[in-house]
ZAMARGU-4260 file (C-alpha; in steps of 0.2 Angstrom, whole numbers, plus 5000, padded with zeros to 4 digits):
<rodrens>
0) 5225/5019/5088 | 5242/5028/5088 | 5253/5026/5074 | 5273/5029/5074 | 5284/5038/5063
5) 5302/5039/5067 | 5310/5057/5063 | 5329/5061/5063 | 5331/5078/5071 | 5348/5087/5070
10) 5362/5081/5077 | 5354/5065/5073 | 5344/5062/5089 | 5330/5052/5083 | 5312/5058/5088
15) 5299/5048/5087 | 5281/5057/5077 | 5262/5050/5082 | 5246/5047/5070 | 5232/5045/5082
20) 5216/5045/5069 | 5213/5027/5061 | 5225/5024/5048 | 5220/5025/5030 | 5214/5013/5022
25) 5227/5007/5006 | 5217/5014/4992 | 5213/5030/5001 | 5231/5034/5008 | 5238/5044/4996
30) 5223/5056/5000 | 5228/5057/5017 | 5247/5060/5014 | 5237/5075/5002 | 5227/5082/5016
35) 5233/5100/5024 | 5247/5095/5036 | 5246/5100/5056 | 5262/5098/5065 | 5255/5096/5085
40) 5272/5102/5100 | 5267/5100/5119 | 5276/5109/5133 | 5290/5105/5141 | 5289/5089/5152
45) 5274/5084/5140 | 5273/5070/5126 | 5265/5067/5110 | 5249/5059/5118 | 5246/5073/5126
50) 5239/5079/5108 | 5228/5063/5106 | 5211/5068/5106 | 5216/5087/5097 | 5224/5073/5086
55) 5208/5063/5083 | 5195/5076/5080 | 5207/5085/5067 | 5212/5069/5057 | 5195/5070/5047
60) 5202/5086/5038 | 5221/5086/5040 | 5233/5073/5041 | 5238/5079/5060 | 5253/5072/5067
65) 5262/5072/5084 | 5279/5075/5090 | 5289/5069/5104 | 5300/5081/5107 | 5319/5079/5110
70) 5320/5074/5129 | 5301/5067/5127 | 5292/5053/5126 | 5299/5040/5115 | 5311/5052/5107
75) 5331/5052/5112 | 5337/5062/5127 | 5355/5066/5124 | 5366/5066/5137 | 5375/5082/5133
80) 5370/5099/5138 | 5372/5105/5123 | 5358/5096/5114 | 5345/5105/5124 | 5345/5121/5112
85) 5332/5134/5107 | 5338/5130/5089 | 5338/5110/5090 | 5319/5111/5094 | 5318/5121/5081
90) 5329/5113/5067 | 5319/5096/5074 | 5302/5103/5071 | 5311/5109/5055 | 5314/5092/5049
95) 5299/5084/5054 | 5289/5095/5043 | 5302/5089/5031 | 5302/5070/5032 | 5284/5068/5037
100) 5278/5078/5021 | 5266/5089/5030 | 5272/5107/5025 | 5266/5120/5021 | 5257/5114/5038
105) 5248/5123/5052 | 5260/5121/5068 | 5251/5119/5084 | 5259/5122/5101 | 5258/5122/5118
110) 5268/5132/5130 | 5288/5128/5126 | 5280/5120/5108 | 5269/5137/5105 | 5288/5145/5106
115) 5297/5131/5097 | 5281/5133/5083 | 5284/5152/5082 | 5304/5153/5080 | 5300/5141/5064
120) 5286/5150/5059 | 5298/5165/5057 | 5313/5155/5050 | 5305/5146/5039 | 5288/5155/5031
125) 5289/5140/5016 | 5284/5128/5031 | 5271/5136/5039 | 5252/5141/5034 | 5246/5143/5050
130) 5251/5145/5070 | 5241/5142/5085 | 5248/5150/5100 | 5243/5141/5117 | 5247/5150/5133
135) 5264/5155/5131 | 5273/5171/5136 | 5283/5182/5125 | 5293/5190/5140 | 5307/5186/5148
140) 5303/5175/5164 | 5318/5177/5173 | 5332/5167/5186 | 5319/5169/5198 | 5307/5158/5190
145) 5321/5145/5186 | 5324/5144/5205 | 5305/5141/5208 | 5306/5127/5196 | 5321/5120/5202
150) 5313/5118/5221 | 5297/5112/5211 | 5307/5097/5204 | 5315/5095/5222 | 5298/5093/5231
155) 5290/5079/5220 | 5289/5062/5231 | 5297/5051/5219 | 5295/5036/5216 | 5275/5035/5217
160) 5268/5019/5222 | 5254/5018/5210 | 5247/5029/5196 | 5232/5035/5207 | 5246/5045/5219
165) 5252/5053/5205 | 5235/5059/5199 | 5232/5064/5216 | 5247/5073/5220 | 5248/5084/5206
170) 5230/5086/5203 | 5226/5089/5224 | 5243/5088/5235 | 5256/5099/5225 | 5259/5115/5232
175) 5256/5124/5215 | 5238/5118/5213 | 5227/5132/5219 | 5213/5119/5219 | 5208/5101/5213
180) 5212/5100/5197 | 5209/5080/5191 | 5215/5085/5173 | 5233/5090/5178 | 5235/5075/5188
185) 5229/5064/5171 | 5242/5077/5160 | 5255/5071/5174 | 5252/5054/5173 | 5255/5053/5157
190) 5272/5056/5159 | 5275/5043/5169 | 5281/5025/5167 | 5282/5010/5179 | 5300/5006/5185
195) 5306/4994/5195 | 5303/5007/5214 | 5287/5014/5206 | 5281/5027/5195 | 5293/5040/5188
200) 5292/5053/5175 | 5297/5046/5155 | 5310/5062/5156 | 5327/5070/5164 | 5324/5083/5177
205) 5338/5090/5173 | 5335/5091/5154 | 5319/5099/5157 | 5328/5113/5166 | 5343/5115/5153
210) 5327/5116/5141 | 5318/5127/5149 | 5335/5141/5154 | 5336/5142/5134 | 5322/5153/5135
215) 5317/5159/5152 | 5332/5171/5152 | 5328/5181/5135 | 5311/5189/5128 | 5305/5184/5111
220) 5296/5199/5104 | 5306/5201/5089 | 5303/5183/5082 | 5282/5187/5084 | 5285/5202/5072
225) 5294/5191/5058 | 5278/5177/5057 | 5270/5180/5042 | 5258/5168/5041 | 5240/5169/5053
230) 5242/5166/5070 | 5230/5165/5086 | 5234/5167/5101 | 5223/5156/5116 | 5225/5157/5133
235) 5216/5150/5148 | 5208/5162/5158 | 5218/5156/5173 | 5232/5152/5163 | 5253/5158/5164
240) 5250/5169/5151 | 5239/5185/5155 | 5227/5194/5145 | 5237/5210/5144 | 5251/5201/5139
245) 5241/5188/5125 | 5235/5205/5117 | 5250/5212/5116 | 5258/5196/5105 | 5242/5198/5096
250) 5246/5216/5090 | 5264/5214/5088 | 5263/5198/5077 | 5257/5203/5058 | 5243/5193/5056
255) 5237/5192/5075 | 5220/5186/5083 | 5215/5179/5099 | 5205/5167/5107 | 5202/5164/5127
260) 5194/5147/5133 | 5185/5151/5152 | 5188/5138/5165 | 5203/5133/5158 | 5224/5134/5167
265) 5239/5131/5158 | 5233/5116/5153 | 5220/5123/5142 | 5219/5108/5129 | 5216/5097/5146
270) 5205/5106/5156 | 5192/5111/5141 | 5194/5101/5127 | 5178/5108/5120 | 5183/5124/5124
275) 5200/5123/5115 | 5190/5114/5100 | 5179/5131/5099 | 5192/5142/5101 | 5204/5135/5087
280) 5192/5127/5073 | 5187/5144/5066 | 5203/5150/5064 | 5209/5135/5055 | 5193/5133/5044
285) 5199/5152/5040 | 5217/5147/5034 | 5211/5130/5025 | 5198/5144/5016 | 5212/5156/5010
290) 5223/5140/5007 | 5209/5136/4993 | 5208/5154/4987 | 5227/5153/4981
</rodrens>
């Protein structure tokens, strides 16, 4: 069951924030609301339920909550450029913490959330006890890679007749896949929704590139060196983000681990849930101990 929780983010764009454990029972739910907080960020293009089963497993220790992103899901997509900032994903996540209750909370992040979740981590070390990193790079990617992603956008076969193509095409048929990969065409469908022509995707194109040149352009080095809290970095083995590279935001962030889940891509919280569970439940079973050591 997925429970929602609307969130004004700056600017007023109003995001919409997802339970997905059963919801507490009324003489139990001031416990939960007491429980240590995780705030969950997917990647660009993703949503909220992307985090659903993370969500579930985690909502028998934490109170673990969801958000749709700006652009995402059931959140607002402004229409102005503008909107599309580094520092409204972060003063959103900023606020979510806020109005939701939830900090000092672990933040945990996929790719452009991993990013988002780090930037706050540094800004704000009030709000955050914990970060997971997942597969994210701290380099620079560069105009060459927007490009890419602007012809990736250009080559999807829009509308889709039925869910079923779009599993197929993006976990079999699109030229980035390597090989079959059922679970990215399950993570694409998720972002779709049923339109009058067909199936198209629950966000802007065109917001998802002006998201995403926020950050391709500039390295974010620095921002790893001013976390304070712990922090583990995860990659997939045939992630984006290499393990030279992961080990390397290990050793400049402060309080730096790493974890690596085999058999998993980008999508490394969809190709091996119990992978991903292995790899991050000792480190937070470490930051709820020296939580309770405080």
């Amino acid at each position: 069951m997925a429970r929602r929780i609307d969130v004004t983010g700056t600017g007023g764009v109003r995001l919409a924030a997802w339970e997905f454990g059963d919801p507490p029972k009324t003489d139990h739910a001031r416990e939960h609301d007491r429980m240590p907080g995780v705030l969950l960020l997917h990647g660009l293009m993703g949503r909220a339920s992307h985090w659903a089963s993370t969500a579930r497993w985690l909502s028998g220790r934490h109170r673990a909550v969801a958000l749709d992103q700006r652009g995402h899901g059931r959140s607002d997509k402004p229409a102005q450029a503008a909107a599309f900032t580094r520092e409204a994903y972060v003063e959103d996540a900023e606020a979510a913490l806020e109005q939701l209750g939830l900090a000092p909370a672990v933040l945990i992040g996929h790719a452009m959330g991993a990013l988002t979740a780090w930037q706050l981590a540094a800004k704000r070390p009030d709000l955050v006890r914990g970060l997971v990193i997942c597969d994210m790079r701290a380099s620079a990617l560069g105009a060459a890679s927007q490009r890419e992603w602007e012809d990736w956008f250009k080559s999807w076969p829009v509308p889709f007749a039925t869910l079923a193509d779009v599993r197929k095409w993006f976990g079999e048929d699109d030229p980035w896949v390597e090989r079959s990969n059922p679970a990215r065409g399950e993570f694409y469908a998720e972002v779709m929704h049923e339109r009058e022509d067909g199936w198209r995707p629950v966000f802007e194109p065109d917001q998802m590139l002006r998201s995403r040149e926020t950050w391709v352009y500039d390295a974010h080095w620095e921002e790893l060196t001013q976390v304070q809290c712990p922090a583990l970095v995860v990659r997939g083995l045939d992630g984006e983000l290499g393990r030279a590279e992961a080990q390397e935001m290990v050793r400049v962030l402060p309080r730096g681990e790493y974890a690596e889940v085999a058999d998993a891509g980008h999508l490394v919280h969809y190709d091996q849930p119990e992978g991903w569970r292995a790899a991050i439940e000792p480190f937070l079973d470490a930051v709820m101990a020296e939580e309770g050591r405080l």
